[in-house]
C-alpha positions as CSV (number, residue, x, y, z in Angstrom):
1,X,-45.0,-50.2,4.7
2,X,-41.0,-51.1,5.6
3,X,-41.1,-53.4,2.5
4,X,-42.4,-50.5,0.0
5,X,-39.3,-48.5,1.4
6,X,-37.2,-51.4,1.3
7,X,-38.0,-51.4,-2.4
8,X,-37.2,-47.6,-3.3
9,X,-34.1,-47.9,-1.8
10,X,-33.7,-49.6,-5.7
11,X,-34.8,-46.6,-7.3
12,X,-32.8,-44.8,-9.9
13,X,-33.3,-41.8,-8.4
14,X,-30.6,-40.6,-6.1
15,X,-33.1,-38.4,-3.8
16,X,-35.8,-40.9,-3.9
17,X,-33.2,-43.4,-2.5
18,X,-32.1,-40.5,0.1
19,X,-36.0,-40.2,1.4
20,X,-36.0,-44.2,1.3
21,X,-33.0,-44.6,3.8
22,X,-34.1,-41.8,5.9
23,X,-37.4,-43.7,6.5
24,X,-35.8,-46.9,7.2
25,X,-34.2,-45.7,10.0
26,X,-37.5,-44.2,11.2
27,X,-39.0,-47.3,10.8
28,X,-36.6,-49.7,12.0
29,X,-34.9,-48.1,14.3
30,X,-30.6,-47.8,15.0
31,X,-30.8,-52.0,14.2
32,X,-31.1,-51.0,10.8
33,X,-27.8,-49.1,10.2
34,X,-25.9,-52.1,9.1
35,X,-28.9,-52.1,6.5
36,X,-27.8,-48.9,4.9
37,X,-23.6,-49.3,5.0
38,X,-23.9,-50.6,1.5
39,X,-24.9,-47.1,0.6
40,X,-21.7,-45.8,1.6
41,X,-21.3,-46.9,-2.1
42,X,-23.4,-45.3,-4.0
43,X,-22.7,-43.0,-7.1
44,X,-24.5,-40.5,-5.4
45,X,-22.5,-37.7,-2.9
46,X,-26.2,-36.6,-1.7
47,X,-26.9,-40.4,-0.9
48,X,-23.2,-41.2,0.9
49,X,-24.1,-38.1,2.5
50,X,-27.0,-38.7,3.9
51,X,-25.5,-42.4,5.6
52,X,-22.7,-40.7,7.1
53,X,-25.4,-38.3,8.7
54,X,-27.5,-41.0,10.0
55,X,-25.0,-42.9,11.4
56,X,-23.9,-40.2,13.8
57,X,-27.4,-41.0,15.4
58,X,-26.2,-44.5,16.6
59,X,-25.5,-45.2,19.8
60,X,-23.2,-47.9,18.7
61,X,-19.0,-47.5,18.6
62,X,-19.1,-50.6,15.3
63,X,-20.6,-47.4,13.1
64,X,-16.8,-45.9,14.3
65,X,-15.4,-48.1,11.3
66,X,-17.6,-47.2,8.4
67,X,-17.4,-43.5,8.8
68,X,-13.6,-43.5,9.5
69,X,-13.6,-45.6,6.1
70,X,-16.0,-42.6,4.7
71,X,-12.9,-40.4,5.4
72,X,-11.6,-41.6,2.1
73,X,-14.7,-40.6,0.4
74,X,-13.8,-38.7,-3.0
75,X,-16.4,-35.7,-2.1
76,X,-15.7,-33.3,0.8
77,X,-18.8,-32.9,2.0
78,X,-19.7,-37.0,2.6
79,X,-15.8,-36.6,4.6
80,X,-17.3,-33.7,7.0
81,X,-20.6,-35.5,6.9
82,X,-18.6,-38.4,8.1
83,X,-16.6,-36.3,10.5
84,X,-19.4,-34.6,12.3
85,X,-21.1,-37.9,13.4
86,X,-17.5,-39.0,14.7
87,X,-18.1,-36.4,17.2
88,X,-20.0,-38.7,19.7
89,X,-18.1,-41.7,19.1
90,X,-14.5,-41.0,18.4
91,X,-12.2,-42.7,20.2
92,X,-8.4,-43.9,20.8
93,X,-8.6,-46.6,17.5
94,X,-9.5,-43.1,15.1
95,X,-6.4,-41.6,15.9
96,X,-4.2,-42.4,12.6
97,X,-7.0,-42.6,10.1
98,X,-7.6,-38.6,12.0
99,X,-4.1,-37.9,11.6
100,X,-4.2,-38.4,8.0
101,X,-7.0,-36.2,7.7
102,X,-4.5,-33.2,8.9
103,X,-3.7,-33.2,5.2
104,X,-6.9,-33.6,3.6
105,X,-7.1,-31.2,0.4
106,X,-10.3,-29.5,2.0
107,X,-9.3,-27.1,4.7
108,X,-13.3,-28.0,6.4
109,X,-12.4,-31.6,6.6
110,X,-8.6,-30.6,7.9
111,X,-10.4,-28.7,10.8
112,X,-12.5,-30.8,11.8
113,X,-10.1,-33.5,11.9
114,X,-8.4,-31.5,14.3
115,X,-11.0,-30.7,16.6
116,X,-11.2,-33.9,16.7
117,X,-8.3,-35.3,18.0
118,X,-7.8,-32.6,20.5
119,X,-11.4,-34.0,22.0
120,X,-10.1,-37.3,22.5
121,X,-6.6,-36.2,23.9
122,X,-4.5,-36.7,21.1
123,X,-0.7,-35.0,21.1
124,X,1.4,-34.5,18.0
125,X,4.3,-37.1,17.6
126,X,6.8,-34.7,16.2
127,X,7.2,-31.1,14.6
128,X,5.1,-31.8,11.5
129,X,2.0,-33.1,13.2
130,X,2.2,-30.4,15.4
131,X,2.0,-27.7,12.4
132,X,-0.6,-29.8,10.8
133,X,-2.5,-29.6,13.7
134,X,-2.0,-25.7,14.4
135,X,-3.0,-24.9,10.4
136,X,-6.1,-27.5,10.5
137,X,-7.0,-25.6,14.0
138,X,-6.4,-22.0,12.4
139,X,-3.6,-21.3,14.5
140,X,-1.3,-20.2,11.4
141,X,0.9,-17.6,13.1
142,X,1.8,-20.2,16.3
143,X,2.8,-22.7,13.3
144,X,5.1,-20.5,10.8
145,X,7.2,-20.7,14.7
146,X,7.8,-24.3,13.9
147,X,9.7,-23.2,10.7
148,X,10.0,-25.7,8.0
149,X,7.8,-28.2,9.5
150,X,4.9,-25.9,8.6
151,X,5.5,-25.5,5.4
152,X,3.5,-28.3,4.0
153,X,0.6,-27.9,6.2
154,X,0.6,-23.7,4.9
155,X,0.7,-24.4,0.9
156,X,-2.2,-26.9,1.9
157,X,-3.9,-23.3,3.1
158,X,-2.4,-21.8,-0.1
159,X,-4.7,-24.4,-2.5
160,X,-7.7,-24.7,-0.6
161,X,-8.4,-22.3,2.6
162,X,-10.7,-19.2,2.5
163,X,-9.4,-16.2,1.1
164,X,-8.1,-14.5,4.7
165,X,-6.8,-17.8,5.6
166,X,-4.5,-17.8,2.6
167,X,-3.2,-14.0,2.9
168,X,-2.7,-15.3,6.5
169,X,-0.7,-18.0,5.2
170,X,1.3,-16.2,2.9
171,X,2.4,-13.9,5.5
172,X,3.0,-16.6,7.8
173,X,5.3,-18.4,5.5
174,X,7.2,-15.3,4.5
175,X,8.4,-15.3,8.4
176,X,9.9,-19.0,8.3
177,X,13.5,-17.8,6.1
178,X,13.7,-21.3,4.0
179,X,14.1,-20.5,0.4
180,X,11.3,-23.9,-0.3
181,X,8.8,-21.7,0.7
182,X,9.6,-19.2,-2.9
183,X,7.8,-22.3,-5.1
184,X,4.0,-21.8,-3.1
185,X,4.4,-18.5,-2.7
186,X,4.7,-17.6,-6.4
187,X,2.2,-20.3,-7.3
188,X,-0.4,-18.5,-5.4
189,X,0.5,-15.1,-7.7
190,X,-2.3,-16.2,-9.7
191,X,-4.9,-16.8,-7.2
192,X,-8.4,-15.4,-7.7
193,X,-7.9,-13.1,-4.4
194,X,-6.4,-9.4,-5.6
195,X,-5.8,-9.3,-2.1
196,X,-4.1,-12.4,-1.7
197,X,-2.0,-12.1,-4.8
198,X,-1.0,-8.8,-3.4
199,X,0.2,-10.4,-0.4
200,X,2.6,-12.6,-2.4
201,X,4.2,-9.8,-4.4
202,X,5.2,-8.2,-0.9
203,X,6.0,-11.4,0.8
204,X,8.8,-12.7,-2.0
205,X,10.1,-9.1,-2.3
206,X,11.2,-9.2,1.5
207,X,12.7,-12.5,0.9
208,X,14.6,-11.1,-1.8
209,X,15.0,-14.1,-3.9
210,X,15.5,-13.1,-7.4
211,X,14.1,-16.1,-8.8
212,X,11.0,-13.9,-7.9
213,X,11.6,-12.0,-11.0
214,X,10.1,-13.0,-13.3
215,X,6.9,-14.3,-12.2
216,X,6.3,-10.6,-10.4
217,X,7.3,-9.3,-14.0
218,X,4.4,-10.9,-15.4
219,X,2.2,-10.2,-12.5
220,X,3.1,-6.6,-13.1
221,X,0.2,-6.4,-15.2
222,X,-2.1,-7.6,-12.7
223,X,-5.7,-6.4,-13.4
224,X,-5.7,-5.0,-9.3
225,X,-4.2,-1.7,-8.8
226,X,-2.7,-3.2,-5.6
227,X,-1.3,-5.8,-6.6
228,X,0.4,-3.7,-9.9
229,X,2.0,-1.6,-6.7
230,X,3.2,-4.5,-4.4
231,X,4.8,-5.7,-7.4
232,X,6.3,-2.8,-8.5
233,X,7.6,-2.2,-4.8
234,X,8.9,-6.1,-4.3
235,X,11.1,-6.0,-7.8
236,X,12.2,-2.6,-6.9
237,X,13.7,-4.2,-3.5
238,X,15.1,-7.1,-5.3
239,X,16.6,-4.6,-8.0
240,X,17.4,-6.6,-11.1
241,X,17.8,-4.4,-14.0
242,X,15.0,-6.3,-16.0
243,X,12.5,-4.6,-14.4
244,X,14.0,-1.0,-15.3
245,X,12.2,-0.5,-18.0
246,X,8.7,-2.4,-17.0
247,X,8.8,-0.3,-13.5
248,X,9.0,3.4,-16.0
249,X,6.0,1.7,-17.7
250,X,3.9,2.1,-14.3
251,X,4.8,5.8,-14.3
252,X,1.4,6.2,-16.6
253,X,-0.9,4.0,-14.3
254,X,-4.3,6.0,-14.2
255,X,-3.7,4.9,-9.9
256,X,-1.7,6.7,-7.6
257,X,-0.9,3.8,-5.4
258,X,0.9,2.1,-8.2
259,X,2.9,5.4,-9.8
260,X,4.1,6.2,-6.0
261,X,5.1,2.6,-5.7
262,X,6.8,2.6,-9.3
263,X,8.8,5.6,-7.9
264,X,10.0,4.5,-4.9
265,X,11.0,1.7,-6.6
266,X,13.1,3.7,-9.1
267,X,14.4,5.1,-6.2
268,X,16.2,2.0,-5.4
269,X,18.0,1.7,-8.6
270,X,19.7,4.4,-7.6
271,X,20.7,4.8,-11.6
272,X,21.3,7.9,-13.7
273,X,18.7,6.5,-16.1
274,X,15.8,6.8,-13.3
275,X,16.7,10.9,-13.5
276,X,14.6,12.2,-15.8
277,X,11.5,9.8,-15.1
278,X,11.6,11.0,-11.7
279,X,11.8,14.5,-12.1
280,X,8.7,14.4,-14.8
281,X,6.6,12.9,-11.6
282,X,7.0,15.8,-9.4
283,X,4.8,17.5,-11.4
284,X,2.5,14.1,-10.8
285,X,-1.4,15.4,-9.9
286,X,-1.1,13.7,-6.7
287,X,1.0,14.8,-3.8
288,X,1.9,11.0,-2.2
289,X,3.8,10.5,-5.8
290,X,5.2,14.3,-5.7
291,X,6.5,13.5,-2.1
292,X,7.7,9.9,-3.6
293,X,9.7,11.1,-6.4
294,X,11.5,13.7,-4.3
295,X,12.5,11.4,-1.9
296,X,13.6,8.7,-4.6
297,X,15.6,11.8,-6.3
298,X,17.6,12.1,-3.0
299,X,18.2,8.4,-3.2
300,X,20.0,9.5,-6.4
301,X,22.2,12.3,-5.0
302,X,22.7,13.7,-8.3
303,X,22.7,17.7,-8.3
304,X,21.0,17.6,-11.7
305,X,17.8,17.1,-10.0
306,X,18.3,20.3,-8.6
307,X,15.8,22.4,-11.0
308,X,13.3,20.7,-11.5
309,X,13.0,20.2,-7.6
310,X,13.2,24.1,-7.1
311,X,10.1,24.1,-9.6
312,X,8.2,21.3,-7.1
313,X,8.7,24.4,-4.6
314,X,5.5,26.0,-6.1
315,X,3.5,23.1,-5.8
316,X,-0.3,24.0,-4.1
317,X,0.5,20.8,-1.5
318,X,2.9,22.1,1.5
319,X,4.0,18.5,2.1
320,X,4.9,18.7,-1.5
321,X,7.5,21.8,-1.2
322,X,8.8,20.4,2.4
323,X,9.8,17.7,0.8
324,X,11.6,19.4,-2.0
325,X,13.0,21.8,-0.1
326,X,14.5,18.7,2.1
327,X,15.9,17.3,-0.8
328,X,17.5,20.7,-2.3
329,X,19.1,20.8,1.2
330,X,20.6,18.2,1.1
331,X,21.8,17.9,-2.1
332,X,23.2,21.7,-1.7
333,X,22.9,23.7,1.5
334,X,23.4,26.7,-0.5
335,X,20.9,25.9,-3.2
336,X,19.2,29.4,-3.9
337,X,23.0,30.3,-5.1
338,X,23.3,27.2,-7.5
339,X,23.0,28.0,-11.4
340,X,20.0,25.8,-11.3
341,X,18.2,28.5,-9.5
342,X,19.2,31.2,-11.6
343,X,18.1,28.7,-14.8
344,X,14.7,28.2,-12.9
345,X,14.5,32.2,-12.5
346,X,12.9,32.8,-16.0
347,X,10.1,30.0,-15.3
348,X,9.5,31.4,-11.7
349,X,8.8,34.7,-12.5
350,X,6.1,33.3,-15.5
351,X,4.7,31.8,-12.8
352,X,3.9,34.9,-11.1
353,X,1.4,34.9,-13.1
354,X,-0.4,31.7,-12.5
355,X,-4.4,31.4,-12.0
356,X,-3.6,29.4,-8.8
357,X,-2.6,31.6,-5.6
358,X,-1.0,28.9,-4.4
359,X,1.5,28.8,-7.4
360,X,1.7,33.1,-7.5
361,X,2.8,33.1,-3.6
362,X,5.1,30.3,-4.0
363,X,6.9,31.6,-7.1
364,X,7.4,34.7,-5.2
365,X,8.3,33.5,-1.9
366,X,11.0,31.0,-4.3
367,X,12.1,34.4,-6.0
368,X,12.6,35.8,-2.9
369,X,14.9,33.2,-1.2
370,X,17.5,33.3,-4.7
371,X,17.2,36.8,-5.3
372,X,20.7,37.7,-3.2
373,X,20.0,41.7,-3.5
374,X,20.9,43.6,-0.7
375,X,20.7,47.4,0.5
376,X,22.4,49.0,-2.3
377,X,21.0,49.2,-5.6
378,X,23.9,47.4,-8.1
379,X,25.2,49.7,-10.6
380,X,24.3,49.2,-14.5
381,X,27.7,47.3,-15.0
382,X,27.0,44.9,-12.6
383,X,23.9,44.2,-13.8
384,X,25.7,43.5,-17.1
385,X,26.5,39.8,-16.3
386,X,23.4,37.2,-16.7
387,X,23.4,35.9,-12.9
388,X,23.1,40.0,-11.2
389,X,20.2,40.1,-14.4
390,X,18.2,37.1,-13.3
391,X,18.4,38.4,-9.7
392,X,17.1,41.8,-10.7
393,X,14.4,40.3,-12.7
394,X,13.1,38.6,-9.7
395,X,13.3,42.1,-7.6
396,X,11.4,43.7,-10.1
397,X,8.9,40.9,-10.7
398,X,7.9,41.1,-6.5
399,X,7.7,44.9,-6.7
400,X,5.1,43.9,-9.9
401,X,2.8,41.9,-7.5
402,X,2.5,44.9,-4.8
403,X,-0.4,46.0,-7.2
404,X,-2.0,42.4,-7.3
405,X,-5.9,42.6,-6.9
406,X,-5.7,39.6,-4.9
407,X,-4.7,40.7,-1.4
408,X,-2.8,37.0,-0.4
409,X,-0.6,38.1,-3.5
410,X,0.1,41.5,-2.2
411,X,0.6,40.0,1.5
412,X,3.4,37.8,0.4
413,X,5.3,39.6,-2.2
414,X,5.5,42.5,0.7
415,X,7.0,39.8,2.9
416,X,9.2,38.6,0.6
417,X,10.7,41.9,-0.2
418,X,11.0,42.9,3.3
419,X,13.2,39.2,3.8
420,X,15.1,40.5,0.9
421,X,16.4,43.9,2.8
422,X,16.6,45.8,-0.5
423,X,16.6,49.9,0.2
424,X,15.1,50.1,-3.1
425,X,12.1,48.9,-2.0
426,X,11.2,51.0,0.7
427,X,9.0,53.7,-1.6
428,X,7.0,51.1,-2.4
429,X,6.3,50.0,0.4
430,X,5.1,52.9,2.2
431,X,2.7,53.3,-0.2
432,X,1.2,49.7,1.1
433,X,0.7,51.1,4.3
434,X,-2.7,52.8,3.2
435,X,-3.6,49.1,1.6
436,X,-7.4,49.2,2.2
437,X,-6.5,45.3,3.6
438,X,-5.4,45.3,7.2
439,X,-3.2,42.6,7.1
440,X,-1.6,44.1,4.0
441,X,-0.7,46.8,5.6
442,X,0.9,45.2,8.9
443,X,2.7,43.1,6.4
444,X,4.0,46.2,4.7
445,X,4.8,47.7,8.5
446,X,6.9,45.0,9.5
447,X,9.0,45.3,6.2
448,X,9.7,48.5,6.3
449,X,11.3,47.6,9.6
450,X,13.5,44.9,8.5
451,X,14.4,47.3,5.8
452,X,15.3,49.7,8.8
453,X,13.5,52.2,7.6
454,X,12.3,55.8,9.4
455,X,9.4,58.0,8.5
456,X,10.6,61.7,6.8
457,X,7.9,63.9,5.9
458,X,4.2,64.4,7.7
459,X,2.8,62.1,5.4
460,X,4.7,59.0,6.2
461,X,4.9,60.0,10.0
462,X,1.3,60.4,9.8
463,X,1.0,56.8,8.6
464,X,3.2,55.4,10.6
465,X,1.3,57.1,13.5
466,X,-1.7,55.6,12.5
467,X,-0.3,51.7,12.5
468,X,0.5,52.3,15.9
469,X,-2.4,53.2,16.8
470,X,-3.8,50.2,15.3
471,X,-1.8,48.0,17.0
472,X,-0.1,47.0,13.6
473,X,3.7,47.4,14.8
């Protein structure tokens, strides 16, 4: 039946003429290889395919020619076809046609090339083979060593390796320092890969090359949250003062990662303008862009940040108020004294009222550390001026919270008072020492002894008596 395969081998249809030369060489055997070269030819990939497969079953080093010359074929897949049945015949006489494959737009064919001429024996001539070779073999970190030699070889990665391969080559080419590497880099902002794109945006920040600009500008609308932050972060670093105004934009992304890296990059600006927008964000709902905007506010060193970072002081986050307190340190050791705390009095004490305990204990513990009352009550005239007024506000508003139902408000405005070593307070406090809360009333023990104070009548010694006895003080 050879000749009724012989004739479908005519056949129009491309898998009929696949099943045809499969069953010649069943038939007839390896002899009939030269039979089925023409095919090589064929308008069908599935067909050239399908040669280049059966080839790689002859034990013959002539079908070394053919399939080297099926290296050129237009469709990837007939190349590693072609490649794969080189496997057991390869020899010395592949080496350039191999060689050329290093650079083949399909990063398969590239590897397999490789592999290729390692099995034979085959060393790289000079620098650029060698990073060819590295890419097509996946070593991309042992390549970005050869510096600019592996340049080409890496953008090949960039246009046609797997989506890890290309964030690997992104980083790897943001390690050689040679500005030719900025034109693949920014090409590959728009690949399909969030992550990948996101890659880029960090890698031409670092090389701070501000022909970056304005591709990251337009990227700064990326549909990927990360990639909207490694933007954000790359033209902050590279600081042109185009991206001002796009970078405040990002202040209202719905994603924290972006608004913290919008911040920090503000931060870098170091400019007046940056003030305001940063100060709004440490009231942002999420403490990694609270902690960001403090920290970009010290970048500014401008003491008119001062307020609003005495305000981030009652934020529920502890990390939060660390990091505001840091930053009102160092912008003024003796903060609690500035006018901006006495401005931020009024809003403190309306926080004593707050449904969050977090906010109530914080406004008071705030209160307590600008409130600069001491032992002896001041006299009417010295309350006259708006300063000794705003201190006795906050005095007044702790003794307030000593009747708090909520016993964490009680406990800290006790504390606060007894830090604030104000005589006046010491009435008050006695009374706290028959809180029905036992912590409460050790809290209210230890301030009457910062106040100094000594039990009078049988009543208080009684008391007192009895937190001994408790082990309170």
């Amino acid at each position: 039946m050879i000749w009724w395969t012989r004739q479908q081998l005519r056949s129009k249809n491309p898998l009929t003429r696949q099943d045809a030369i499969q069953r010649l060489m069943e038939e007839s055997g390896d002899e009939a290889w030269e039979e089925i070269l023409p095919f090589f030819k064929d308008e069908s990939a599935g067909v050239r395919r399908t040669v280049a497969q059966l080839l790689g079953r002859v034990a013959d080093n002539r079908v070394q020619l053919p399939l080297l010359g099926a290296l050129r074929d237009t469709d990837p897949a007939v190349r590693e076809s072609a490649l794969h049945a080189l496997r057991s015949i390869a020899n010395q006489d592949a080496v350039e046609t191999l060689v050329a494959a290093l650079r083949d737009e399909s990063v398969a064919v590239r590897g397999l090339a490789a592999h290729l001429l390692k099995q034979i024996g085959w060393e790289p001539a000079d620098s650029t083979q060698k990073a060819l070779s590295l890419v097509a073999l996946g070593k991309i970190d042992h390549a970005a060593s050869l510096g600019g030699a592996a340049i080409e070889p890496l953008t090949g990665v960039l246009k046609s390796g797997m989506y890890y391969q290309r964030r690997a080559a992104v980083e790897a080419l943001s390690k050689i320092g040679d500005p030719r590497v900025l034109k693949p880099l920014l090409a590959s902002l728009k690949d399909e890969d969030g992550q990948v794109r996101a890659a880029v945006a960090n890698a031409v920040g670092e090389l701070g090359d501000k022909r970056a600009v304005e591709p990251l500008l337009a990227a700064i609308r990326d549909a990927n949250r990360e990639v909207r932050a490694q933007c954000a972060d790359a033209l902050g670093k590279l600081g042109d003062s185009k991206a001002f105004q796009p970078i405040i934009g990002l202040l209202k992304d719905p994603h924290w990662e972006v608004r913290a890296a919008a911040v920090r990059a503000l931060g870098r600006f170091r400019s007046v303008d940056a003030l305001n927008p940063l100060a709004e964000m440490l009231q942002d709902r999420d403490r990694e862009v609270c902690e960001a905007a403090a920290t970009a506010l010290e970048q500014l060193g401008d003491k008119r940040a001062m307020e609003p970072l005495i305000m981030a002081l009652l934020n529920e986050q502890d990390t939060v108020r660390q990091a505001a307190k840091r930053v009102l340190t160092k912008l003024d050791r003796d903060w609690a004294k500035s006018e901006a705390a006495l401005r931020a009095v009024p809003r403190l004490k309306a926080a004593l009222n707050d449904k969050e305990y977090g906010v109530r204990q914080s406004a008071a513990d705030v209160l307590a550390q600008i409130s600069d009352v001491r032992a002896e009550a001041p006299s009417v005239t010295k309350l006259a001026d708006g300063a000794s007024a705003r201190k006795q506000a906050a005095f007044e508003s702790l003794l307030e919270m000593l009747d708090e139902d909520d016993r964490d408000v009680r406990q800290a405005s006790i504390e606060a008072l007894g830090r604030l070593r104000d005589g006046r307070a010491s009435e008050r406090l006695v009374k706290k020492l028959a809180d029905p809360d036992r912590w409460v009333r050790r809290a209210a023990a230890r301030a009457l002894q910062e106040l100094m104070w000594e039990p009078i009548t049988h009543e208080e010694k009684a008391l007192w008596q009895g937190m001994r006895d408790a082990g309170l003080i």
